[in-house]
PQR file of N, CA, C, O and H, with PARSE charges and radii, in Angstrom:
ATOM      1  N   UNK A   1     -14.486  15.670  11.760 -0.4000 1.5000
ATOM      2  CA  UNK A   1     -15.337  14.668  12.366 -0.0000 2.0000
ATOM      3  C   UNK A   1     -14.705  14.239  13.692  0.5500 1.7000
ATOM      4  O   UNK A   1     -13.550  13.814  13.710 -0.5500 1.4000
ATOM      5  N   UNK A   2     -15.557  14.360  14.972 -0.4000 1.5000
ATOM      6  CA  UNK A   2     -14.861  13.979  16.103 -0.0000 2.0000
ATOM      7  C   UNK A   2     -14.596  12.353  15.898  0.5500 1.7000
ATOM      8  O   UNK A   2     -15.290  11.642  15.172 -0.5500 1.4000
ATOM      9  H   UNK A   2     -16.495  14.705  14.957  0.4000 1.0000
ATOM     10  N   UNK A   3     -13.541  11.934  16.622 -0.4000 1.5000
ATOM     11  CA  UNK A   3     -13.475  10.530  16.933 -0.0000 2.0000
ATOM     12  C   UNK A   3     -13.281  10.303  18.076  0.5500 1.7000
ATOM     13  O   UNK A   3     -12.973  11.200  18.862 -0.5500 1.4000
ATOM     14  H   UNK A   3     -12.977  12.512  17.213  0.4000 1.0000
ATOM     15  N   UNK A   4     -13.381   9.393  18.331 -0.4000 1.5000
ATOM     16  CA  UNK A   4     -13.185   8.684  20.010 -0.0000 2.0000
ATOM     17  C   UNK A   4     -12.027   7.519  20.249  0.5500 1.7000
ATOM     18  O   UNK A   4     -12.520   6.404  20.420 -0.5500 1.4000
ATOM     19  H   UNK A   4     -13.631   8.664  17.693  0.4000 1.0000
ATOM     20  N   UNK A   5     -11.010   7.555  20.280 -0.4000 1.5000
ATOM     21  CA  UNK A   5      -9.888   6.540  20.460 -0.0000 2.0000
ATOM     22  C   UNK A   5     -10.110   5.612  21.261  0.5500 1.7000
ATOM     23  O   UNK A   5     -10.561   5.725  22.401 -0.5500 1.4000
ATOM     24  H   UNK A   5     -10.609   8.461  20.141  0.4000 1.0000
ATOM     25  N   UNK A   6      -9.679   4.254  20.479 -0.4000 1.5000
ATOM     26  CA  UNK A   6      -9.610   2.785  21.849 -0.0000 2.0000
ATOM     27  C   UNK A   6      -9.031   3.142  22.801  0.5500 1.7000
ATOM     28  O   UNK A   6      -7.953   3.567  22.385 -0.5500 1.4000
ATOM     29  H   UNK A   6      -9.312   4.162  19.553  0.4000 1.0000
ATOM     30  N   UNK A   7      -9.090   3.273  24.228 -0.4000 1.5000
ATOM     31  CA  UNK A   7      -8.434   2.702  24.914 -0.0000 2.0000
ATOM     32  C   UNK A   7      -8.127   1.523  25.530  0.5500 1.7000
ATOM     33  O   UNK A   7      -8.754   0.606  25.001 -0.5500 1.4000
ATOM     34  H   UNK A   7      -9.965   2.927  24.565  0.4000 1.0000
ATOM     35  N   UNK A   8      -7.441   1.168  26.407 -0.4000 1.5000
ATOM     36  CA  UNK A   8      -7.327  -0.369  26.605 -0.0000 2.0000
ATOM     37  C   UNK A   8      -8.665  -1.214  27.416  0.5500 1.7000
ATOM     38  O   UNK A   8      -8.812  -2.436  27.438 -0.5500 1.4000
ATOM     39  H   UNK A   8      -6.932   1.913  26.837  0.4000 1.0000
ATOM     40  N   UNK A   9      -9.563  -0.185  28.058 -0.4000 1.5000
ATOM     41  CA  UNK A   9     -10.645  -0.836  28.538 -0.0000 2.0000
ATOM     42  C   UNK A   9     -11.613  -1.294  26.748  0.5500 1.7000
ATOM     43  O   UNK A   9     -12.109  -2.382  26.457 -0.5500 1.4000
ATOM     44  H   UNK A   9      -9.443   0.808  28.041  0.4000 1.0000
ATOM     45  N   UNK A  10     -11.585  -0.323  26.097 -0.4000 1.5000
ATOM     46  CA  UNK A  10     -12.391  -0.712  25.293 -0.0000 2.0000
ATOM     47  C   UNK A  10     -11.839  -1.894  23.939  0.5500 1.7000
ATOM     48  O   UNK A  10     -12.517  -2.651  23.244 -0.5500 1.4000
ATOM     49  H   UNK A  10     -11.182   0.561  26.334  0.4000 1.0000
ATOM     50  N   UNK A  11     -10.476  -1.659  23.960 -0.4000 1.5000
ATOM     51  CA  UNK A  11      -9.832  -2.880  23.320 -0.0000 2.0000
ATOM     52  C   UNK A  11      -9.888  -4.267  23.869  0.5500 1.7000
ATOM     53  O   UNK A  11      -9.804  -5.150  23.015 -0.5500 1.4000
ATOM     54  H   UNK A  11      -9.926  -1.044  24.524  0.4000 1.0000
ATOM     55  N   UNK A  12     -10.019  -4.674  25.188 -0.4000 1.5000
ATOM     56  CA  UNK A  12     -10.285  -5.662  25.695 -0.0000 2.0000
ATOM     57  C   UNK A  12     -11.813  -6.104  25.524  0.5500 1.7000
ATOM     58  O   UNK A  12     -12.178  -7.210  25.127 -0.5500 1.4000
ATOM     59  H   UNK A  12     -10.088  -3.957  25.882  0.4000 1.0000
ATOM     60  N   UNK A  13     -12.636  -5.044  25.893 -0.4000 1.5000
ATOM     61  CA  UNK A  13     -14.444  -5.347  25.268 -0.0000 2.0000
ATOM     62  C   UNK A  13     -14.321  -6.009  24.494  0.5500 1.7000
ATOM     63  O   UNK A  13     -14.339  -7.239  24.452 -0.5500 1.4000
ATOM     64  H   UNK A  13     -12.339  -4.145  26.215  0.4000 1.0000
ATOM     65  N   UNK A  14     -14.102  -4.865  23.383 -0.4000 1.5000
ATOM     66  CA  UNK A  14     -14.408  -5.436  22.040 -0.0000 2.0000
ATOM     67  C   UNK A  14     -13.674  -6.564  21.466  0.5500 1.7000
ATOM     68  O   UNK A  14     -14.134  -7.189  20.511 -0.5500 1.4000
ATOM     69  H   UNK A  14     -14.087  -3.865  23.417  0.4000 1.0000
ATOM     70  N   UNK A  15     -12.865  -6.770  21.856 -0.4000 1.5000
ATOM     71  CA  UNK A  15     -12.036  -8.428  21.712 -0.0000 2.0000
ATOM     72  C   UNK A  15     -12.910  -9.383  21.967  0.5500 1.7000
ATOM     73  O   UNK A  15     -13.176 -10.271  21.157 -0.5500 1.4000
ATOM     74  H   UNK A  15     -12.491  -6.262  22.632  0.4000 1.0000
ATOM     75  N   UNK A  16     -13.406  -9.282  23.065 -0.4000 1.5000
ATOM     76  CA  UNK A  16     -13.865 -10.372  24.030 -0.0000 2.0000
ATOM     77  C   UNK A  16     -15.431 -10.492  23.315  0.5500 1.7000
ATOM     78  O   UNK A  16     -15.961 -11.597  23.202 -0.5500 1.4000
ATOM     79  H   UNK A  16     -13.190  -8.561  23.723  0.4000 1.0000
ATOM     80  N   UNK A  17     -16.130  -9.198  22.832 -0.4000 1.5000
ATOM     81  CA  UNK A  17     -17.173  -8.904  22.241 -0.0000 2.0000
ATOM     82  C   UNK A  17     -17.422  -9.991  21.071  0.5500 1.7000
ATOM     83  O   UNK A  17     -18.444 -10.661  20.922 -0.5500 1.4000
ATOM     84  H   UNK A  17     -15.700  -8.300  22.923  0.4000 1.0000
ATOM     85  N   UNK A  18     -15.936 -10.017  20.057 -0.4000 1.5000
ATOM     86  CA  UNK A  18     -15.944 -10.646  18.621 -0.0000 2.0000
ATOM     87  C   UNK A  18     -14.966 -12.010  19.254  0.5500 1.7000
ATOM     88  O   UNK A  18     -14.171 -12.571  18.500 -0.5500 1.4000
ATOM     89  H   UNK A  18     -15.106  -9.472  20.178  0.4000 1.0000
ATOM     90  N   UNK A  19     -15.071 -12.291  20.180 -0.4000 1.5000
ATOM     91  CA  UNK A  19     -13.989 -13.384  20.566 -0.0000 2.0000
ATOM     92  C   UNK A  19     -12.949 -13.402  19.824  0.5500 1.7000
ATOM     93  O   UNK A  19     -12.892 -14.081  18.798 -0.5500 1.4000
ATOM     94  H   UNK A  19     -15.717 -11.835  20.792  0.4000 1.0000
ATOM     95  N   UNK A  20     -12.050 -12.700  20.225 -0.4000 1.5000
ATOM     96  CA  UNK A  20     -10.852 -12.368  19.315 -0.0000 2.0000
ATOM     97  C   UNK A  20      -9.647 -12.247  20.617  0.5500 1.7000
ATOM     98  O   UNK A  20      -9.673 -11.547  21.629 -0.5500 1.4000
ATOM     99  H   UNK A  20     -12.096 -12.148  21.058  0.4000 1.0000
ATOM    100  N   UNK A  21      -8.543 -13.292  20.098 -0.4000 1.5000
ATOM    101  CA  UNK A  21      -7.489 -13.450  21.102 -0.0000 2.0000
ATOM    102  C   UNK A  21      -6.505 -13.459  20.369  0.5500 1.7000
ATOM    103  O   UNK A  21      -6.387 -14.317  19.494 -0.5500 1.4000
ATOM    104  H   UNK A  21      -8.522 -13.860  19.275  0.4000 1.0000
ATOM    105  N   UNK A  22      -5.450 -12.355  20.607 -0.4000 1.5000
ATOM    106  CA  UNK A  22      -4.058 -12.245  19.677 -0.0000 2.0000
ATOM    107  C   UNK A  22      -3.449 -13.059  19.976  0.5500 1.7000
ATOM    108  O   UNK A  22      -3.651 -13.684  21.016 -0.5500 1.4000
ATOM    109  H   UNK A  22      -5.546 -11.658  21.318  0.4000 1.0000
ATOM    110  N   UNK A  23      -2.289 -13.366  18.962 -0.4000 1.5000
ATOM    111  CA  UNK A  23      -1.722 -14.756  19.157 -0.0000 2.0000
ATOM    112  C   UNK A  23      -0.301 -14.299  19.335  0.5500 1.7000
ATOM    113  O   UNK A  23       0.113 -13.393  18.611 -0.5500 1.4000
ATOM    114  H   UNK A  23      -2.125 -12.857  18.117  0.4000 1.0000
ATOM    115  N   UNK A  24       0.451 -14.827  20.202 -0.4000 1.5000
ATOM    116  CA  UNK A  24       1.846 -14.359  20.520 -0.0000 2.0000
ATOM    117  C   UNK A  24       3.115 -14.458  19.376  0.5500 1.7000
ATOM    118  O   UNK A  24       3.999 -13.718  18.941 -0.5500 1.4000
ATOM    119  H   UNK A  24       0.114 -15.563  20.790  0.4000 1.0000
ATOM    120  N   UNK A  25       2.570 -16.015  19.150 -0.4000 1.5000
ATOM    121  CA  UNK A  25       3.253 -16.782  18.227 -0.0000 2.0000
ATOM    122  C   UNK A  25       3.233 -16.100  17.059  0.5500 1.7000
ATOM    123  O   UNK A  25       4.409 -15.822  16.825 -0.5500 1.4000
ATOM    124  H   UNK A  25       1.852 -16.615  19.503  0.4000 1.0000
ATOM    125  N   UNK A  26       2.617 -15.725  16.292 -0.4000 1.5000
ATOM    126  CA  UNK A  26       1.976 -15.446  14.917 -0.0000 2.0000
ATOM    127  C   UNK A  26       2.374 -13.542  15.024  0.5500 1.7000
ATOM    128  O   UNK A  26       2.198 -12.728  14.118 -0.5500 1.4000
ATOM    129  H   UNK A  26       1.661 -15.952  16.482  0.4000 1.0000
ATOM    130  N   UNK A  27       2.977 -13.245  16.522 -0.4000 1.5000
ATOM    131  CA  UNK A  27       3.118 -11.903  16.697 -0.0000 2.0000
ATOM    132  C   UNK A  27       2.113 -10.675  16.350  0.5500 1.7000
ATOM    133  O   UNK A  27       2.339  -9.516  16.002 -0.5500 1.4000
ATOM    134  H   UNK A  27       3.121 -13.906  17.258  0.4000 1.0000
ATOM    135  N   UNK A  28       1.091 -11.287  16.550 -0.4000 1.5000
ATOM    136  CA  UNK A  28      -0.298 -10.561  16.485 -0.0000 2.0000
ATOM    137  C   UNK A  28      -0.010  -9.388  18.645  0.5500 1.7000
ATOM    138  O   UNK A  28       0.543  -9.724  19.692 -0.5500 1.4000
ATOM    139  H   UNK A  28       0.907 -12.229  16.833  0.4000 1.0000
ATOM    140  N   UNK A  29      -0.782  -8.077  18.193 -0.4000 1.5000
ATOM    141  CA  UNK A  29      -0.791  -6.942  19.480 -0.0000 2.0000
ATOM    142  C   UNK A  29      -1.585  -6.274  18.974  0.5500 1.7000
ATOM    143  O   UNK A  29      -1.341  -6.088  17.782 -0.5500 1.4000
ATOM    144  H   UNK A  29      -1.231  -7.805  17.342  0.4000 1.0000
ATOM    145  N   UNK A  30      -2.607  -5.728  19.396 -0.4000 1.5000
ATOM    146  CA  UNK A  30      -3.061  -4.481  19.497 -0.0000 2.0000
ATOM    147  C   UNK A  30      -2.616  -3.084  20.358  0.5500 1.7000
ATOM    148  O   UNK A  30      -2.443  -3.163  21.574 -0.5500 1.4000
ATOM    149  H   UNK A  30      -2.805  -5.879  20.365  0.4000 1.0000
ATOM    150  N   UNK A  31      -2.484  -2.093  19.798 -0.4000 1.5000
ATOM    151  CA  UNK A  31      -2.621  -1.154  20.251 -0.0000 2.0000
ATOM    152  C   UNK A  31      -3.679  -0.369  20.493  0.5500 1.7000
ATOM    153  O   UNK A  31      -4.592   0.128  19.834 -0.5500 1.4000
ATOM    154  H   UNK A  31      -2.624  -2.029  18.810  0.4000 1.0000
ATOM    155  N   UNK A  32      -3.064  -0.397  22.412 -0.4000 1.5000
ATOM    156  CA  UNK A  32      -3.937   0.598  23.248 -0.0000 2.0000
ATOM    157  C   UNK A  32      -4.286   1.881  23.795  0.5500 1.7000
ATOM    158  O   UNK A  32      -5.174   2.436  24.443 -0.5500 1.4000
ATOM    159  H   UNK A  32      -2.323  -0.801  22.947  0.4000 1.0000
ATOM    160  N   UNK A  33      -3.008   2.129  23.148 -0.4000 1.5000
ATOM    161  CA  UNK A  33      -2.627   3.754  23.763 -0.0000 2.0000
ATOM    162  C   UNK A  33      -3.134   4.617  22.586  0.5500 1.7000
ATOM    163  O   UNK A  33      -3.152   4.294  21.398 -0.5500 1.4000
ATOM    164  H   UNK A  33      -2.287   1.677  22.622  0.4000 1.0000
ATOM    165  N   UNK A  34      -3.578   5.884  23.197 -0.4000 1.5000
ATOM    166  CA  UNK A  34      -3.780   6.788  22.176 -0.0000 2.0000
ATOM    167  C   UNK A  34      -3.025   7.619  21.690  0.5500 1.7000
ATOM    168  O   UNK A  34      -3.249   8.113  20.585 -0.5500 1.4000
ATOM    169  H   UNK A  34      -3.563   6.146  24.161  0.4000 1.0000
ATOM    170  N   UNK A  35      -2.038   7.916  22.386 -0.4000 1.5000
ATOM    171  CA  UNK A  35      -0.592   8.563  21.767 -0.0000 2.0000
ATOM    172  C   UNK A  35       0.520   8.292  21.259  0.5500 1.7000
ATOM    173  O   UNK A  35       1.425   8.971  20.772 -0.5500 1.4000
ATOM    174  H   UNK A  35      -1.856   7.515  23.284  0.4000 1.0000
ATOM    175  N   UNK A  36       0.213   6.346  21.564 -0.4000 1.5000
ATOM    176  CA  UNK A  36       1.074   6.031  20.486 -0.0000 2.0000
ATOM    177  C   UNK A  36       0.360   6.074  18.738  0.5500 1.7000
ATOM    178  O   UNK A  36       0.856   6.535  17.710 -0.5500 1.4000
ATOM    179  H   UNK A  36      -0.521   5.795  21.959  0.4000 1.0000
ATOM    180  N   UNK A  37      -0.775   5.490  18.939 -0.4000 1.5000
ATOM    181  CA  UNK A  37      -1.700   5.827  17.144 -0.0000 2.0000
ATOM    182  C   UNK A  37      -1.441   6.822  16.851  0.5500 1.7000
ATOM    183  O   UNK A  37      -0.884   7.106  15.790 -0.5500 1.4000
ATOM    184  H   UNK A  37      -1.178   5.115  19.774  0.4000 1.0000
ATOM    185  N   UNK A  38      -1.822   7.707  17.829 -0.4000 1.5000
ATOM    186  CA  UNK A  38      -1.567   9.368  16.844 -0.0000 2.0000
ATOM    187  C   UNK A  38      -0.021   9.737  16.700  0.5500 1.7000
ATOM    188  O   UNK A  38       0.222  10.611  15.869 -0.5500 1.4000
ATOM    189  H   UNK A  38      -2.274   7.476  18.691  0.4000 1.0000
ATOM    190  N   UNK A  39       0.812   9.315  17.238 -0.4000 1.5000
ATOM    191  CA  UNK A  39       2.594   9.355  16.940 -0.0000 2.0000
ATOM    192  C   UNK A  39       2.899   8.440  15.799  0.5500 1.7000
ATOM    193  O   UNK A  39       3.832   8.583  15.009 -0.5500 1.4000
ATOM    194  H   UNK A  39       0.615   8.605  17.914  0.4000 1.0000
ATOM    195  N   UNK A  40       1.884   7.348  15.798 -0.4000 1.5000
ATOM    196  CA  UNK A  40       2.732   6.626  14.472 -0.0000 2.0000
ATOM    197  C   UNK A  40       1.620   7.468  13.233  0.5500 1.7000
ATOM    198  O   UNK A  40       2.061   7.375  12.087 -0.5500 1.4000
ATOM    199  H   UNK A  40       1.126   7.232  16.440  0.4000 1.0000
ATOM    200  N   UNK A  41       0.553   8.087  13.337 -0.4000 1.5000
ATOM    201  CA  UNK A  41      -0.275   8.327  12.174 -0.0000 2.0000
ATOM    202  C   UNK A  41       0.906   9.911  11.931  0.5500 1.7000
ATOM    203  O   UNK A  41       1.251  10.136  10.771 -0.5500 1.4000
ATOM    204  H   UNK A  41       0.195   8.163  14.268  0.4000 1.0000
ATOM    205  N   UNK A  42       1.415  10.857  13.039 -0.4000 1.5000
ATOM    206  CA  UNK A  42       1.948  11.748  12.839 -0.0000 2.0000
ATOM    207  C   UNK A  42       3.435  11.696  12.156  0.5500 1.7000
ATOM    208  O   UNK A  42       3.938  12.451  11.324 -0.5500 1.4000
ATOM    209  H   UNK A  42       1.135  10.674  13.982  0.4000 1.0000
ATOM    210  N   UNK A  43       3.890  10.683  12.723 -0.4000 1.5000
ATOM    211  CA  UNK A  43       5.461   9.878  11.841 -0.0000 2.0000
ATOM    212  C   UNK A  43       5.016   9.430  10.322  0.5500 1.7000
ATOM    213  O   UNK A  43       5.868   9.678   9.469 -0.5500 1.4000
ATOM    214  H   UNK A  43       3.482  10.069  13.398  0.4000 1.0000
ATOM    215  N   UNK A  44       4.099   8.958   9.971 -0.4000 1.5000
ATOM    216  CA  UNK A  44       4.080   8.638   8.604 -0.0000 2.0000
ATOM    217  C   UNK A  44       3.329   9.658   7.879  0.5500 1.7000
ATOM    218  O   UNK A  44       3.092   9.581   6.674 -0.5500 1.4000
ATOM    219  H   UNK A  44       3.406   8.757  10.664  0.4000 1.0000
ATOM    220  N   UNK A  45       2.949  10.647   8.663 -0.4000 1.5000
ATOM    221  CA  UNK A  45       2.986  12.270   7.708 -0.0000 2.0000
ATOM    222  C   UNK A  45       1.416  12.134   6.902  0.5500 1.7000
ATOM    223  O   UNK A  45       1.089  12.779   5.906 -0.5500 1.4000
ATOM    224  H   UNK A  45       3.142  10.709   9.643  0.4000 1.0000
ATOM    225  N   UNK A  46       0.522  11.057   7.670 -0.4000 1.5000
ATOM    226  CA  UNK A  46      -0.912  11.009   6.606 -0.0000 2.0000
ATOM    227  C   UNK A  46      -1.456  12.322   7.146  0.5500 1.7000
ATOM    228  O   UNK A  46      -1.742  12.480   8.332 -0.5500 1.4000
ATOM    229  H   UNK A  46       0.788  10.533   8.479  0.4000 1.0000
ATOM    230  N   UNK A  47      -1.576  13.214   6.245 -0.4000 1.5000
ATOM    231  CA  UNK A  47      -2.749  14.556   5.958 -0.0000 2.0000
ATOM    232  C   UNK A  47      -4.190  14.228   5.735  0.5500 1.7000
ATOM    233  O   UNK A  47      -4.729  13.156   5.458 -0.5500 1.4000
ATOM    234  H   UNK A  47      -1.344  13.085   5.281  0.4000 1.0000
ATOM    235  N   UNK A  48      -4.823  15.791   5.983 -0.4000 1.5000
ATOM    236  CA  UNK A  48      -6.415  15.100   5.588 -0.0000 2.0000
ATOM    237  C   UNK A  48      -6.180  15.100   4.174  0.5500 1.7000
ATOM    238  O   UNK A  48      -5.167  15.428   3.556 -0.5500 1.4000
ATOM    239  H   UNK A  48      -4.385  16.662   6.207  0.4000 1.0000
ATOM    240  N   UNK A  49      -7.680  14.526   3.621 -0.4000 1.5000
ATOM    241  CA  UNK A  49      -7.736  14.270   2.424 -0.0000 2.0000
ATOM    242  C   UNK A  49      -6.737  13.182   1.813  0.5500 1.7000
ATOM    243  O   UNK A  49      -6.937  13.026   0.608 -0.5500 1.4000
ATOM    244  H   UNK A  49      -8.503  14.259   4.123  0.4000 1.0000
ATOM    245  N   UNK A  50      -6.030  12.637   2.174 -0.4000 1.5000
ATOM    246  CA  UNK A  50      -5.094  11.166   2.033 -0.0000 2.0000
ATOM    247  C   UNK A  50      -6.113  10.515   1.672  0.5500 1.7000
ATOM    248  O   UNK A  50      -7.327  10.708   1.746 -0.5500 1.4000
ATOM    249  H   UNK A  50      -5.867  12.764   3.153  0.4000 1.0000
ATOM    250  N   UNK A  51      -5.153   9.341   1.082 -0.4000 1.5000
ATOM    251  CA  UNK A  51      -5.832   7.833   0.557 -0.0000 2.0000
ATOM    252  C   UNK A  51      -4.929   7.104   1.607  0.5500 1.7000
ATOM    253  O   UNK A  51      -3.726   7.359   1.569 -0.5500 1.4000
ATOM    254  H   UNK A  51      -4.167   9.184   1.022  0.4000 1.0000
ATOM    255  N   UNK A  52      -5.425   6.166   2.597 -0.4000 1.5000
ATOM    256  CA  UNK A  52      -4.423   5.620   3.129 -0.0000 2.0000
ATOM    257  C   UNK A  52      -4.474   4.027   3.252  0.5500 1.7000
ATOM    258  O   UNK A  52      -5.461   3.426   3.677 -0.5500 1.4000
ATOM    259  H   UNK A  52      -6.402   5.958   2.627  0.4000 1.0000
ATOM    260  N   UNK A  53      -3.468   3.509   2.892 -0.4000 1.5000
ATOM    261  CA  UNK A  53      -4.460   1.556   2.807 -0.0000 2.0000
ATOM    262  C   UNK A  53      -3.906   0.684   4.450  0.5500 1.7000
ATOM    263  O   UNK A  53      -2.682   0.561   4.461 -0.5500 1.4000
ATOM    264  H   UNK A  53      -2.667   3.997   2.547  0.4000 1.0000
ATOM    265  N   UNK A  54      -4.472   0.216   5.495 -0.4000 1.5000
ATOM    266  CA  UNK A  54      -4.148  -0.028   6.346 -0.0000 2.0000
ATOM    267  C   UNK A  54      -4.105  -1.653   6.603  0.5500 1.7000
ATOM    268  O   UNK A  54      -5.063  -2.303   7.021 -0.5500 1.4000
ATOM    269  H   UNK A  54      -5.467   0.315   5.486  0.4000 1.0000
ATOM    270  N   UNK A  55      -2.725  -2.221   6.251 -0.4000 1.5000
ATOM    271  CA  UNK A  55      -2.822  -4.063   6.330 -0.0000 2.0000
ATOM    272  C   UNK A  55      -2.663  -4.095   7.617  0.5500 1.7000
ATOM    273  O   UNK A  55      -1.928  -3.549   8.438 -0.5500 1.4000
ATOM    274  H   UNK A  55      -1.946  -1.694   5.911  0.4000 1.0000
ATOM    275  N   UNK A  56      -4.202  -5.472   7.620 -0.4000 1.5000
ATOM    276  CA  UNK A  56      -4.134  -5.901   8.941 -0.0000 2.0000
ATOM    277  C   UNK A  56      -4.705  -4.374  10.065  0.5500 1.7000
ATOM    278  O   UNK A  56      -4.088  -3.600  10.797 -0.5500 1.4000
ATOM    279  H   UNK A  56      -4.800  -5.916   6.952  0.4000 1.0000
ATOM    280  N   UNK A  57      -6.074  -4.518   9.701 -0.4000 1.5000
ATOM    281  CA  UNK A  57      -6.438  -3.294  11.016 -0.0000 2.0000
ATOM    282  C   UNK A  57      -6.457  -3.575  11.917  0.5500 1.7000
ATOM    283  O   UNK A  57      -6.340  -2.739  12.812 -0.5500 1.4000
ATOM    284  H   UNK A  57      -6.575  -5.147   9.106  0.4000 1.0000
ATOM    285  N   UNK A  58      -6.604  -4.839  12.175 -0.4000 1.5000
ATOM    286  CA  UNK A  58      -7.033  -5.327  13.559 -0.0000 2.0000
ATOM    287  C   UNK A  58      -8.399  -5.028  14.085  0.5500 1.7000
ATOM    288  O   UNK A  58      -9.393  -5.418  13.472 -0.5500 1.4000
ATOM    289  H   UNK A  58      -6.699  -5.518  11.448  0.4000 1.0000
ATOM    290  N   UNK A  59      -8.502  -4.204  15.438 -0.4000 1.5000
ATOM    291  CA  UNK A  59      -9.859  -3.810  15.925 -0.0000 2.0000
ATOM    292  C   UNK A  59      -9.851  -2.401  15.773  0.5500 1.7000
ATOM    293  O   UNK A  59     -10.433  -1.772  16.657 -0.5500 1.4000
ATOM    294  H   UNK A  59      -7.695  -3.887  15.935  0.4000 1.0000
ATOM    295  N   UNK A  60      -9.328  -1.767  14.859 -0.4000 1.5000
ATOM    296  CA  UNK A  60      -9.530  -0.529  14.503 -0.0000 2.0000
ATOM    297  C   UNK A  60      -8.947   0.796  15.511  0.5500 1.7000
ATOM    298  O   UNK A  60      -9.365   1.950  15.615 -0.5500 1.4000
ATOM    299  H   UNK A  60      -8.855  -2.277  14.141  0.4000 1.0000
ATOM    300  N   UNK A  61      -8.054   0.241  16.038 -0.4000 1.5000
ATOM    301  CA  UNK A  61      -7.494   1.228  16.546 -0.0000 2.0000
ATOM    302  C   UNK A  61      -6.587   2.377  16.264  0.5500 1.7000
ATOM    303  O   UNK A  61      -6.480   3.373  16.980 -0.5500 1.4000
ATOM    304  H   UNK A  61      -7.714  -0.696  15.954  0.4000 1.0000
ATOM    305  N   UNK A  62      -5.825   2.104  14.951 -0.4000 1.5000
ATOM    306  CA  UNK A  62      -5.271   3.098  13.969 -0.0000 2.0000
ATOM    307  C   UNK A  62      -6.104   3.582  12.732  0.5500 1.7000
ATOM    308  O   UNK A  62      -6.077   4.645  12.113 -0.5500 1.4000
ATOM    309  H   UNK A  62      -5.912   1.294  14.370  0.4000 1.0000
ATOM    310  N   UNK A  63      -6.791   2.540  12.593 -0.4000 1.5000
ATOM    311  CA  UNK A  63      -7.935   3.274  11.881 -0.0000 2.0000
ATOM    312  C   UNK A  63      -8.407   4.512  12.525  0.5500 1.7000
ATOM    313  O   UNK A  63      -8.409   5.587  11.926 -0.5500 1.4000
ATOM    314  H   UNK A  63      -6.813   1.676  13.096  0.4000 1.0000
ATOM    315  N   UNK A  64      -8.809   4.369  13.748 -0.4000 1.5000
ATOM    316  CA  UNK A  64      -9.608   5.551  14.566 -0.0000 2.0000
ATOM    317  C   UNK A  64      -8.560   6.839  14.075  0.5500 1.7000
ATOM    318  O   UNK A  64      -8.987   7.914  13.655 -0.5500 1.4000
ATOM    319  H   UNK A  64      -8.808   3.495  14.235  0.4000 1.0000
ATOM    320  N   UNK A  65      -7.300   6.541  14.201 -0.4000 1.5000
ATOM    321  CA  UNK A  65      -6.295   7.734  14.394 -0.0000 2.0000
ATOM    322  C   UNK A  65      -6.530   8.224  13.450  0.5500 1.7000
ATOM    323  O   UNK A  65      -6.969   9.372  13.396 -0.5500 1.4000
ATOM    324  H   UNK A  65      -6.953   5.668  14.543  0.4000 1.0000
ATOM    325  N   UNK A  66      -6.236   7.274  12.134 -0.4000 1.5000
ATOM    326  CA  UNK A  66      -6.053   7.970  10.279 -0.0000 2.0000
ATOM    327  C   UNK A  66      -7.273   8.652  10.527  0.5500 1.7000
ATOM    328  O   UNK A  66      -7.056   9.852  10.693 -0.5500 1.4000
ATOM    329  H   UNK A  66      -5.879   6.341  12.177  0.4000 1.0000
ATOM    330  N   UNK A  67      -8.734   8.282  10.633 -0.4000 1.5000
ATOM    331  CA  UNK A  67      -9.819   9.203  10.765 -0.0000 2.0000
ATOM    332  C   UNK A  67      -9.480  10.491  11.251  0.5500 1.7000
ATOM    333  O   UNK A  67      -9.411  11.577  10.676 -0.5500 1.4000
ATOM    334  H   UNK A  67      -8.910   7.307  10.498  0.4000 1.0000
ATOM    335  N   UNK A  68      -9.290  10.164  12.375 -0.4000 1.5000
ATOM    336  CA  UNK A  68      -9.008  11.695  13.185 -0.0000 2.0000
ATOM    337  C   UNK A  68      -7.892  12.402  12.700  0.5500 1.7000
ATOM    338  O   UNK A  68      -7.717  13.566  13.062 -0.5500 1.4000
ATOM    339  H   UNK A  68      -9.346   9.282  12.841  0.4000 1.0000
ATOM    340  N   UNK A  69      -6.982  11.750  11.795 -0.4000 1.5000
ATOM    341  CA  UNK A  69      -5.917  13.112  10.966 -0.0000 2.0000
ATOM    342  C   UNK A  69      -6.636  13.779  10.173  0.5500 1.7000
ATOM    343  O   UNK A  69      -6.382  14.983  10.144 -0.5500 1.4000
ATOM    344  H   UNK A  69      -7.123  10.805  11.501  0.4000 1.0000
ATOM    345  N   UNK A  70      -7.832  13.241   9.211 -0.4000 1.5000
ATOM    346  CA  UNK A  70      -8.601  13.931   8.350 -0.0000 2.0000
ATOM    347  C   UNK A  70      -8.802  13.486   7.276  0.5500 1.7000
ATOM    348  O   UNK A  70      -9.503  14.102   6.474 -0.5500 1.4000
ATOM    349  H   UNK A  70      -8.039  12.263   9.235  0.4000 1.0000
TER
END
């Protein structure tokens, strides 16, 4: 299944979309880059066909990745 990765134009949209502002304090970030998602989905070794449980998705930006491993 193709996917389409956040980048940082579209992580800021969609923030602003759901009024959603990370909090420094509380150490809330999203990630914007697409090679870092796919380096951390490739470091923790998820294959297709995985079950994978993701705390705290945020705006779905590693979600996108786990999709796109399979």
């Amino acid at each position: 299944m193709p996917v389409t990765l956040l980048g940082a134009a579209e992580v800021r949209a969609l923030a602003a979309d759901l009024d959603v502002t990370p909090t420094k304090k509380l150490g809330q970030n999203f990630v914007v880059d697409a090679n870092t998602v796919r380096k951390i989905v490739h470091l923790a070794g998820v294959q297709a066909g995985e079950h994978v449980v993701e705390v705290g998705p945020g705006l779905g930006s590693l979600t996108l990745a786990i999709l796109e491993a399979g």
